[in-house]
C-alpha positions in Angstrom: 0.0 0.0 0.0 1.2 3.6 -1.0 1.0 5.8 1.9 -0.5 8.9 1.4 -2.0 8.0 -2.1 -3.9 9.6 -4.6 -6.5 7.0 -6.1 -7.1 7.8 -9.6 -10.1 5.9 -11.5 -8.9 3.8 -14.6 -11.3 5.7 -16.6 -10.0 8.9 -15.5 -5.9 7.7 -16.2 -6.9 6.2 -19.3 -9.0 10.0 -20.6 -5.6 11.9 -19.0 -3.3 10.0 -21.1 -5.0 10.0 -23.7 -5.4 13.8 -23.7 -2.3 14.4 -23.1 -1.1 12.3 -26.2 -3.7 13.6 -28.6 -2.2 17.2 -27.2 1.2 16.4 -28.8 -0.1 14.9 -32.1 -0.8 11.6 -31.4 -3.9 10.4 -33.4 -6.8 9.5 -31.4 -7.0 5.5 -32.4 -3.0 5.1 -31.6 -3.3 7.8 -28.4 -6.7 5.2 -27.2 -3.9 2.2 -27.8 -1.1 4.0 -25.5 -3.4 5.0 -22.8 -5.2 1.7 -22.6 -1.9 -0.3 -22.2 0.4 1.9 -19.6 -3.0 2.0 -17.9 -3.7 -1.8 -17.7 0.1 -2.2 -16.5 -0.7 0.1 -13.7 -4.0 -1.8 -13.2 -1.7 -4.6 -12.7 0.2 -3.4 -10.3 2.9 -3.4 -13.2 4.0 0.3 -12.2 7.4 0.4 -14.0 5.3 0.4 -17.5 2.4 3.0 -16.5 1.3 6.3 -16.9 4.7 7.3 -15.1 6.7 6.5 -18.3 4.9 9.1 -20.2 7.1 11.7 -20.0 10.3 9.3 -21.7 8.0 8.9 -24.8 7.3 12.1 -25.1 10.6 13.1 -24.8 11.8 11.1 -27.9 8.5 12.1 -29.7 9.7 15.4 -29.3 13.6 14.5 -30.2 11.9 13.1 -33.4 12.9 9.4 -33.0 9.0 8.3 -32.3 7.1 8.0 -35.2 3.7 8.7 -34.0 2.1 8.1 -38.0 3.6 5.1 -39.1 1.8 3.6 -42.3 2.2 -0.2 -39.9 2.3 -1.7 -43.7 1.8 -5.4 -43.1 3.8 -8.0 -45.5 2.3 -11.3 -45.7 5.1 -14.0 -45.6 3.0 -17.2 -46.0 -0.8 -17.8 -44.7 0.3 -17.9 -41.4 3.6 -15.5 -40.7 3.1 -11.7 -41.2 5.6 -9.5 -41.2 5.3 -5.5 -40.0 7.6 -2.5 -40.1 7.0 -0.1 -37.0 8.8 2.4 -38.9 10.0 3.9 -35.3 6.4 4.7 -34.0 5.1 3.6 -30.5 6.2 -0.4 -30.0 2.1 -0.5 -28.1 0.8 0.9 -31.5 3.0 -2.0 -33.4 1.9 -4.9 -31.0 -1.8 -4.4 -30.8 -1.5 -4.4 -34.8 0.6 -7.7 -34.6 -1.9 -9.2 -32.2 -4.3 -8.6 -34.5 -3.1 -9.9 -37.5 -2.5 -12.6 -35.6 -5.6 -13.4 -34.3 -7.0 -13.0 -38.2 -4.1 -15.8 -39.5 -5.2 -18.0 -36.3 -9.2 -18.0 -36.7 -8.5 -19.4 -40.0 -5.5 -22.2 -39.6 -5.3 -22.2 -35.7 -2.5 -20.6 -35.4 -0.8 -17.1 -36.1 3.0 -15.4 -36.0 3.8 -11.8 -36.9 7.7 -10.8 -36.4 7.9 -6.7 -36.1 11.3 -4.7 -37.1 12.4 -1.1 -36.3 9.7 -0.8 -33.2 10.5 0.6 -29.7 9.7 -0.3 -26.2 6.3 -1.9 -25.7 5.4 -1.8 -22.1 4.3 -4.9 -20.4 4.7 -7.9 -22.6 1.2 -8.9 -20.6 -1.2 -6.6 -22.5 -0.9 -8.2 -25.9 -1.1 -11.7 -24.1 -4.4 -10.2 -22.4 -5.6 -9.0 -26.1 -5.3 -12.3 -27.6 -6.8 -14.3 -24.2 -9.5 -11.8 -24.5 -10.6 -13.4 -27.7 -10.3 -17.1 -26.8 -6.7 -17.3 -27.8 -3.7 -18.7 -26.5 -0.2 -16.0 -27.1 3.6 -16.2 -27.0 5.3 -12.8 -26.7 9.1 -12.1 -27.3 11.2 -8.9 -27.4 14.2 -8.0 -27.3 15.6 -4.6 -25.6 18.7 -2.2 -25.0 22.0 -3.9 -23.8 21.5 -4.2 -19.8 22.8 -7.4 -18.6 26.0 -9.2 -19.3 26.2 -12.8 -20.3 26.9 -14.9 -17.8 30.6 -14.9 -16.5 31.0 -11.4 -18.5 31.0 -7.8 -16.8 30.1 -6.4 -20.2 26.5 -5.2 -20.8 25.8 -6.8 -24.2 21.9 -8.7 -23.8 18.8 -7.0 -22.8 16.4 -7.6 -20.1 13.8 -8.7 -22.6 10.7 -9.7 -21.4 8.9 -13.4 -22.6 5.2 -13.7 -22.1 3.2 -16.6 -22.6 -0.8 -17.0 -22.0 -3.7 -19.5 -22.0 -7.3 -18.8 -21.3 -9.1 -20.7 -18.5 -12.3 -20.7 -17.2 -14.0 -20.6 -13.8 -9.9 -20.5 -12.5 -8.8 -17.6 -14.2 -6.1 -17.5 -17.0 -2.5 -18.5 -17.2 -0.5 -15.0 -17.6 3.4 -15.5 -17.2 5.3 -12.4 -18.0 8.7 -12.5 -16.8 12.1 -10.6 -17.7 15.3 -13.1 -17.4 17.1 -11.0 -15.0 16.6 -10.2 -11.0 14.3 -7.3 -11.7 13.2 -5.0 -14.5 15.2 -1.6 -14.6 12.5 -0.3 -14.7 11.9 -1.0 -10.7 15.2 0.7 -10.4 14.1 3.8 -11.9 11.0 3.8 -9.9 12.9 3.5 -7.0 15.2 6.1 -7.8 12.2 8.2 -8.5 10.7 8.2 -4.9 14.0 8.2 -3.3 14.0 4.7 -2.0 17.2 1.9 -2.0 17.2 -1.2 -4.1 17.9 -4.7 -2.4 21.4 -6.0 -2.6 21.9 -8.4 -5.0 19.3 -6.7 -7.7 22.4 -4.8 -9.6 26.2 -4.5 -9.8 27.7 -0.6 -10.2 30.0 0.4 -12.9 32.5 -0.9 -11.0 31.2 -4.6 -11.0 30.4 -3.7 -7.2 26.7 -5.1 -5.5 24.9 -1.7 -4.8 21.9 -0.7 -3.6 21.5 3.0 -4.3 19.6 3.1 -7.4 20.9 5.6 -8.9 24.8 3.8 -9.3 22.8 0.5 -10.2 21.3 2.4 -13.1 25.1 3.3 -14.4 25.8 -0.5 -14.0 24.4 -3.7 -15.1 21.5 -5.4 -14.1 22.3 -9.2 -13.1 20.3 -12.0 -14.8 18.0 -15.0 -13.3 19.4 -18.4 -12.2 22.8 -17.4 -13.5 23.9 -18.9 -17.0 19.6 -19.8 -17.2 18.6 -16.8 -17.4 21.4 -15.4 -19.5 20.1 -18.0 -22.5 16.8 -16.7 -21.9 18.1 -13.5 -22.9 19.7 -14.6 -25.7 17.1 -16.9 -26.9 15.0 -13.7 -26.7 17.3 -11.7 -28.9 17.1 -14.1 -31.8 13.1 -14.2 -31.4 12.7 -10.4 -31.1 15.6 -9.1 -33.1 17.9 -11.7 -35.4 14.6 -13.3 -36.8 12.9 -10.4 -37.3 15.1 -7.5 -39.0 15.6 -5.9 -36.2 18.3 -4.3 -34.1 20.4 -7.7 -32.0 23.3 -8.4 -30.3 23.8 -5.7 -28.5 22.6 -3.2 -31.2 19.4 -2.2 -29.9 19.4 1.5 -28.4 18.1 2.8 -25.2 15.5 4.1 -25.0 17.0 6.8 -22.0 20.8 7.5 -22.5 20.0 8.8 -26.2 16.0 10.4 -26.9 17.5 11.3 -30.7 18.2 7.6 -31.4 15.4 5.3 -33.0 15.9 2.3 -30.7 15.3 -0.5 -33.7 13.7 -3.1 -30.9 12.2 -6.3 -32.2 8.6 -8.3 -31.5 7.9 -11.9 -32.0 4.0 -12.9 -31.6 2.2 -16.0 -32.0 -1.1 -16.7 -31.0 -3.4 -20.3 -31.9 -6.1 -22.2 -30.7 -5.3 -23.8 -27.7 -8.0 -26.5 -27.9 -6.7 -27.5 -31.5 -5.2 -30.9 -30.4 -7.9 -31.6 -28.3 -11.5 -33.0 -28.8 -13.3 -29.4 -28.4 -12.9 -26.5 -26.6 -14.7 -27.3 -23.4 -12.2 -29.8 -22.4 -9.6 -27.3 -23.0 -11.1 -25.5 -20.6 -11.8 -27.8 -18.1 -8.0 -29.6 -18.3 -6.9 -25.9 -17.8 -9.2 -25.1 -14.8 -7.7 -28.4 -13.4 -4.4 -27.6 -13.6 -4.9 -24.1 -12.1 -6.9 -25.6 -9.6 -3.9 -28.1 -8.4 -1.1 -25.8 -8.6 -3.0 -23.7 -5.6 -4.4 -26.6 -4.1 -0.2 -27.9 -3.3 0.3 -27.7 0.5 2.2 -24.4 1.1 5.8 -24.4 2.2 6.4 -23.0 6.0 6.2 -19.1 5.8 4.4 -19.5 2.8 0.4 -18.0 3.1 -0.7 -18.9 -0.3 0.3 -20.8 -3.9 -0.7 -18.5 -6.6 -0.5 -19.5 -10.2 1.0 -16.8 -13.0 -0.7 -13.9 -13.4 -2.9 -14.6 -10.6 -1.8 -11.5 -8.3 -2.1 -9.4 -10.8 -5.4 -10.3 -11.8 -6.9 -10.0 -8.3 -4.9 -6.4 -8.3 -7.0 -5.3 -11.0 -10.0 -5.7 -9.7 -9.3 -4.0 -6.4 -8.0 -0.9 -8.5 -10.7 -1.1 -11.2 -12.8 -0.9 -7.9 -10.7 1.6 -5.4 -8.4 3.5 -8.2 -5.0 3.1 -9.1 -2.9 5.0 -6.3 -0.3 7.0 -7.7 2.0 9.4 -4.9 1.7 13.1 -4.4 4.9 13.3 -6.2 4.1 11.4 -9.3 0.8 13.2 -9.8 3.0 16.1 -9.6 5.2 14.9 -11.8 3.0 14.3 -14.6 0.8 17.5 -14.4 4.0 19.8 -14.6 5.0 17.4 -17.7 1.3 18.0 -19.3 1.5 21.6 -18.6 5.2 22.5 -20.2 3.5 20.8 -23.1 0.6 23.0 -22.7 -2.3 20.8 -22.1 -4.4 22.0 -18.8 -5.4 18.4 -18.7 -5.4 17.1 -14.9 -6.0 13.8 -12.6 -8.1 14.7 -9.7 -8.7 11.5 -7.9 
């Protein structure tokens, strides 16, 4: 719980944002797109990825490296693998289109992949899974991002900390949303933290000197340190050649960030695939019920000492959602702040009132 919080409505973030984009040029379909995402991330408890990252696309919109009218031209490989240049515009604007070309390929054959070139940072790789889950669909979500962790053994920065997301509808038990990054913790939790003024726990990041730190502001001049060791360095590779060798797009170290340099198109890669994921079974009701199952198992398992309850992927978020899609999303004094003295420089009067 944030002390001291202001509790915005969703439907009051979602208007603000989108106001506030539409101010600056943004057309009102791809503005609707961008609000609607960094506010279902904050709905989710996803903070890092909400309405506070505003200000950072903005900035590059300004710097001319985010293309907010992109023609999103969509080349059709074979019936089932599309191919789309984001032309540098807003990597939310280039998913939801990729989601939904995918969900067109997939109602047809069962199953649907678009690879996206030349985008930029998407948000949370769980808002395309939730687009596609929303529509009966099962998804798989790669990207790849700016160079942020070093390969295991290495003290170089070369792999990002690309998100993979995977997702399965359910039924009376909820969905199956796993959206992880394969190191310790997302930078942008760092940023957040050096934000409201706050240290990071040891063992999140090493400083430029290769040294464990937990003032967030030397962590975010250092390198971020990835899961499990060599594990969750392959992860990151493996998402590289999904999001960026495969696709066209920036790899190996080549992708730009999306901070250090607001002039610089960052050239980040998407890999989507959504199917049918009662295909190989006898219809989709025992999908459904084989998946409730499973759920219902996985938080059934005795709990470990300490331990209060088993959640399943996804779970705590979900039940976040609907406590803020109830109370408001609480956002502090200082981030309200923040983002009404952005909107006003920009010269929209457009406010968040809780």
């Amino acid at each position: 719980m944030t002390i001291g919080a202001v509790h915005i409505s969703p439907a009051e973030a979602r208007e603000w944002a989108t106001q506030v984009l539409k101010h600056i040029g943004v057309g009102h379909e791809h503005a609707v797109v961008v609000a609607n995402a960094l506010v279902l991330a904050d709905l989710r408890g996803v903070d890092t990825h909400g309405i506070n990252r505003l200000p950072g696309y903005i900035a590059r919109i300004e710097a001319g490296s985010l293309n907010i009218s992109p023609s999103l031209h969509i080349e059709q490989k074979t019936p089932v693998m599309a191919s789309i240049d984001a032309e540098s515009c807003f990597g939310f604007v280039a998913g939801h289109e990729a989601i939904e070309q995918c969900i067109s390929m997939a109602e047809t054959f069962g199953v649907g992949i678009t690879a996206v070139r030349n985008s930029s940072h998407f948000g949370m790789g769980a808002t395309y899974l939730l687009q596609a889950i929303e529509r009966g669909f099962g998804a798989m979500v790669f990207t790849n991002a700016s160079r942020s962790m070093p390969p295991w053994g290495s003290r170089e920065p070369l792999l990002g900390t690309s998100p993979m997301a995977v997702g399965f509808p359910g039924g009376a038990k909820g969905d199956f949303v796993l959206d992880m990054s394969p190191s310790v913790v997302a930078r942008g939790k760092v940023r957040k933290a050096a934000r409201r003024g706050e240290q990071i726990p040891e063992g999140w990041m090493l400083d430029a000197e290769g040294r464990a730190t937990t003032d967030p502001h030397a962590a975010l001049k250092g390198t971020v340190l990835p899961i499990g060791g060599p594990k969750g360095s392959g992860l990151a590779a493996m998402m590289d050649i999904f999001g960026g060798l495969l696709t066209g797009a920036s790899f190996a170290g080549d992708v730009h960030d999306q901070y250090s340099d607001v002039t610089k198109p960052q050239g980040v890669g998407h890999w989507f695939m959504v199917f049918k994921p009662e295909a190989f079974l006898g219809s989709k009701e025992e999908y459904i019920e084989r998946m409730d199952t499973l759920l219902h198992r996985i938080r059934k398992c005795d709990p470990a000492q300490g331990v209060a309850q088993i959640y399943t992927p996804g779970e705590i978020e979900a039940d976040r959602q609907k406590v803020r899609e109830k109370n408001g999303i609480p956002y502090t004094p200082q981030e309200i702040e923040a983002l009404h003295e952005m909107a006003f420089s920009l010269g929209c009067k457009a406010k968040l009132v809780g």
